[in-house]
N, C-alpha and C positions, 0 to 999 in steps of 0.2 A: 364922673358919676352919671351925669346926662345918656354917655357912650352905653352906659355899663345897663342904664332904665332901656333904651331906645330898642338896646339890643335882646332884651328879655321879652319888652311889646310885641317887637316881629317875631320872635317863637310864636309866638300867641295864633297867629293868622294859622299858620300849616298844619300846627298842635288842633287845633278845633275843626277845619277842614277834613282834618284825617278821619277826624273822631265823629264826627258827621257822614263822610263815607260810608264808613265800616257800619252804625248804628242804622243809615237807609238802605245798603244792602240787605241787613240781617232779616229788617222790617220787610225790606221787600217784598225777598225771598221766603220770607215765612210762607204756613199753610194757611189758607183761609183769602176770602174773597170779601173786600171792605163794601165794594157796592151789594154782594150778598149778605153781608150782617146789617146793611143799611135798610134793603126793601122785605128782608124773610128769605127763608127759604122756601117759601110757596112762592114767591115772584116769577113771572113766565122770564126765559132767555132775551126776551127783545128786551121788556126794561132793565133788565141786568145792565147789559152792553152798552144801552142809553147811559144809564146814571155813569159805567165805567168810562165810557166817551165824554162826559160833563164835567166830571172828576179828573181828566189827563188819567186814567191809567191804563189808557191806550196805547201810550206813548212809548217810546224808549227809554229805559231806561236811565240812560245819562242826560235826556231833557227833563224827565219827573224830577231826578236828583239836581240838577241847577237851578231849576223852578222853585224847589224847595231850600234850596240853599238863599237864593236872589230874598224870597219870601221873609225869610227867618232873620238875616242877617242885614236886610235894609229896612225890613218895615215891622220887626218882632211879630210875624206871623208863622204862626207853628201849625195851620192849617185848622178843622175844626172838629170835633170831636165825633165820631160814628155813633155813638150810643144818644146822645143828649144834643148833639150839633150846636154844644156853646166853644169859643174861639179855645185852643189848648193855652195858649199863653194866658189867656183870663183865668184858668182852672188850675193852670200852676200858680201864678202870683195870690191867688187867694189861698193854697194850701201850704206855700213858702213860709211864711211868717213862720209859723208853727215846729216845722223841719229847721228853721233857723237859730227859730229860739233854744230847742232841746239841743242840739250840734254845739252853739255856743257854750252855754250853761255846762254843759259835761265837757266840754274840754276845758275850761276855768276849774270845772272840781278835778277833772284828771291833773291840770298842769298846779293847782295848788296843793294836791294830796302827792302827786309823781316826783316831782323836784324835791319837797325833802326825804323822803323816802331815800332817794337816791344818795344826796349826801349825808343822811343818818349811815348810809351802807356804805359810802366810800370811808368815811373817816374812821371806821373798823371793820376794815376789809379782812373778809375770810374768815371771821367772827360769827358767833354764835346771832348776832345780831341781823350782822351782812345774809347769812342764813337765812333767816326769818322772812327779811326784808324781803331777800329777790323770792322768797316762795309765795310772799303773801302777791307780789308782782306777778308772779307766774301762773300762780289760780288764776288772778284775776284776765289773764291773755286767753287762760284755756280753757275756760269756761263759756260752752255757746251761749251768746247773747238770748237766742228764746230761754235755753233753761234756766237762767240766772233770772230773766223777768219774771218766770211761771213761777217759781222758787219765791222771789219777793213778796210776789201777791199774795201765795199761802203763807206766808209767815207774816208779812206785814199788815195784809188788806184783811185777809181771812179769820185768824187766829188771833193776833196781839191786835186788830182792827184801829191802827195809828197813822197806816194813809189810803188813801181814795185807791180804788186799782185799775179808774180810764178816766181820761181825758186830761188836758194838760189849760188851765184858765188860773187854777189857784196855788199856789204854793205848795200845797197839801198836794195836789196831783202831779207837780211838776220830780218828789223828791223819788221815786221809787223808776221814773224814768229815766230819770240823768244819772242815777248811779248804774243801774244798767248797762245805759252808753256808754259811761265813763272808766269801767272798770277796764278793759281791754287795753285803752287808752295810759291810762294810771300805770299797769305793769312797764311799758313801753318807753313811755318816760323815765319810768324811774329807775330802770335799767338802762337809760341812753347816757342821764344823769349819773348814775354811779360811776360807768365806763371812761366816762367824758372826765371827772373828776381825778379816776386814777390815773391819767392822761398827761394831766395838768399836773398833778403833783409830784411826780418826776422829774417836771423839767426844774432847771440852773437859779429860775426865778424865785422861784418855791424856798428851796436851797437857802437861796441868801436873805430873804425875810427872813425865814427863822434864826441863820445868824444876826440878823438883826435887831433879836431881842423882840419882833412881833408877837403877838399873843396867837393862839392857836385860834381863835374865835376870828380875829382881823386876818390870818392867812386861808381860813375856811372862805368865810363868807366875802372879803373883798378882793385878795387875789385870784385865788384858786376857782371858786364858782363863776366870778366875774368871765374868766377865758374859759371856762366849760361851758358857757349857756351860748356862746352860739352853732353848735350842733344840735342842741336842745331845742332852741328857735327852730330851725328845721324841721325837727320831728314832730313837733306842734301844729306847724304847718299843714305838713302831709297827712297831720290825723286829726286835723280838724276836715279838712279834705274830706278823709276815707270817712269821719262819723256823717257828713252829709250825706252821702251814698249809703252810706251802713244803718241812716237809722231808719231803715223801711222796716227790719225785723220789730223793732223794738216800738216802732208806731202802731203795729198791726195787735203787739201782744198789748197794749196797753189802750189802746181805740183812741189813737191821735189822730186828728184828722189834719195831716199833713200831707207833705209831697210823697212819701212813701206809700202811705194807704192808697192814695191816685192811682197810683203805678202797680199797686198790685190789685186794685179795684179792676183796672183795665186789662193787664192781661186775663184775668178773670173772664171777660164779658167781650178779648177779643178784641178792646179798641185799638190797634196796634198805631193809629196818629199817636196817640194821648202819651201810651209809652215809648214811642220814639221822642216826643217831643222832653218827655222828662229827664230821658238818656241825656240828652241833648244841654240841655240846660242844667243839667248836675255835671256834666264834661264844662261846660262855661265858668261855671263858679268855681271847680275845682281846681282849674286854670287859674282863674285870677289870681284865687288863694295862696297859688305856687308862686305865682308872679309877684304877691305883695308879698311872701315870705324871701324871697331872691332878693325883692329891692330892700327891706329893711334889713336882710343878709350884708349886703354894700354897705348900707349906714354901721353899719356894727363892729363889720371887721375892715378896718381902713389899707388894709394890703390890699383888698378884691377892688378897692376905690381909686388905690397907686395903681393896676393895672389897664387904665383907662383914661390917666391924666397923657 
């Protein structure tokens, strides 16, 4: 198991190097000039060049980018912000909490609303039930995350006026948020859940509990789900992952002041450190997230654990 940890860590390095790369070329290469959003566009050319000479972005390319890498990854310096010039790492760790909690919270209501769902629709497959189920799954994936927030507020904030429709401090403002989040999530599951189920109930195992006189309720829920949830676990994974990244919409329609709002504050106004550094540090945690979904993958399924003794 040790072989099977060590060797998902060293993904880690090249996985986020890449992802660093590609996020400081794009920055780079962008339009717009950070020492000219720094002094105005009335600034004469001599202090331009000055501040761009004081800044390294004089340099070559592939020395700014190791500069920036050295920075980031030995001393958490993500540079400092053009608009406000406080450190980017300070301006994300105080808008993280926020993106953490909402990301958490909605994938707890997805993965405890998605999982039965799924096996309500396995155990009468093709059913008028099964039906229902994967439709109310399937709104819930197709539906764009702003119009299902905008939609909430008038019907819940507006009209029947039963939740708050910004900010995220009280319970009351947290609920009209995380199902938002949550709903995309919810289909996903509940259709990995169902698939996964009819999978399982196939095989030889299955089979012979029920000759065995089990009850339908002990081969649902102790056989059968037991060896369906680790695909499930995965998918959880990845879309606790993707709601990190995902919930910039749903911060902006609801005025969460998270990592999300940051990030679309700054392209706004042109900081492009601010959102490169967010890039940056949503590729980090999304990593980790995969990496602790893989190792608790090993603990789960003891075959992935035999291939490393």
């Amino acid at each position: 198991m040790y072989k099977y940890v060590l060797k998902r860590l060293l993904w880690v390095i090249p996985i986020l190097l890449g992802v660093s790369l590609i996020v400081f070329a794009i920055m780079h290469y962008s339009p717009g000039d950070p020492a000219t959003l720094i002094l105005g566009e009335s600034a004469t050319p001599q202090a331009i060049a000055q501040l761009r000479s004081e800044m390294g972005l004089d340099q070559p390319f592939l020395i700014q980018y190791f500069k920036y890498i050295g920075n980031a990854f030995l001393k958490f310096d993500l540079g400092r912000s053009f608009v406000n010039n406080r450190p980017v790492f300070t301006e994300i760790m105080t808008r993280f909490p926020n993106t953490m909690k909402l990301a958490g919270y909605s994938i707890l209501l997805a993965a405890a609303v998605g999982i039965p769902l799924g096996v309500l629709a396995a155990r009468k497959p093709y059913s008028a039930v099964d039906n229902g189920t994967m439709f109310v799954s399937l709104l819930g994936v197709s539906m764009p995350t702003f119009w299902q927030g905008l939609l909430l507020i008038i019907v819940f904030s507006l009209q029947l006026k039963w939740f708050p429709s910004t900010g995220f401090e009280t319970w009351q403002q947290m609920v009209l948020p995380v199902i938002t989040l949550a709903s995309s999530s919810i289909g996903s599951i509940a259709r990995i859940t169902r698939s996964s189920m009819l999978d399982v109930m196939g095989q030889d195992f299955i089979r012979t509990a029920h000759a065995k006189g089990v009850s339908q309720r002990g081969v649902i829920y102790v056989h059968t789900l037991r060896n369906a949830l680790l695909p499930v676990v995965t998918v959880i994974g990845l879309q606790f992952g993707a709601l990190l990244g995902g919930a910039v919409l749903t911060e902006t329609v609801f005025s969460i002041n998270g990592l999300g709002t940051l990030m679309v504050n700054a392209i706004r106004q042109r900081d492009l450190i601010v959102v490169q550094g967010g890039v940056l540090f949503i590729a980090f945690i999304f990593t980790i997230v995969n990496l602790s979904v893989d190792i608790l993958y090993g603990y789960i399924d003891p075959r992935i654990r035999s291939q490393y003794k």
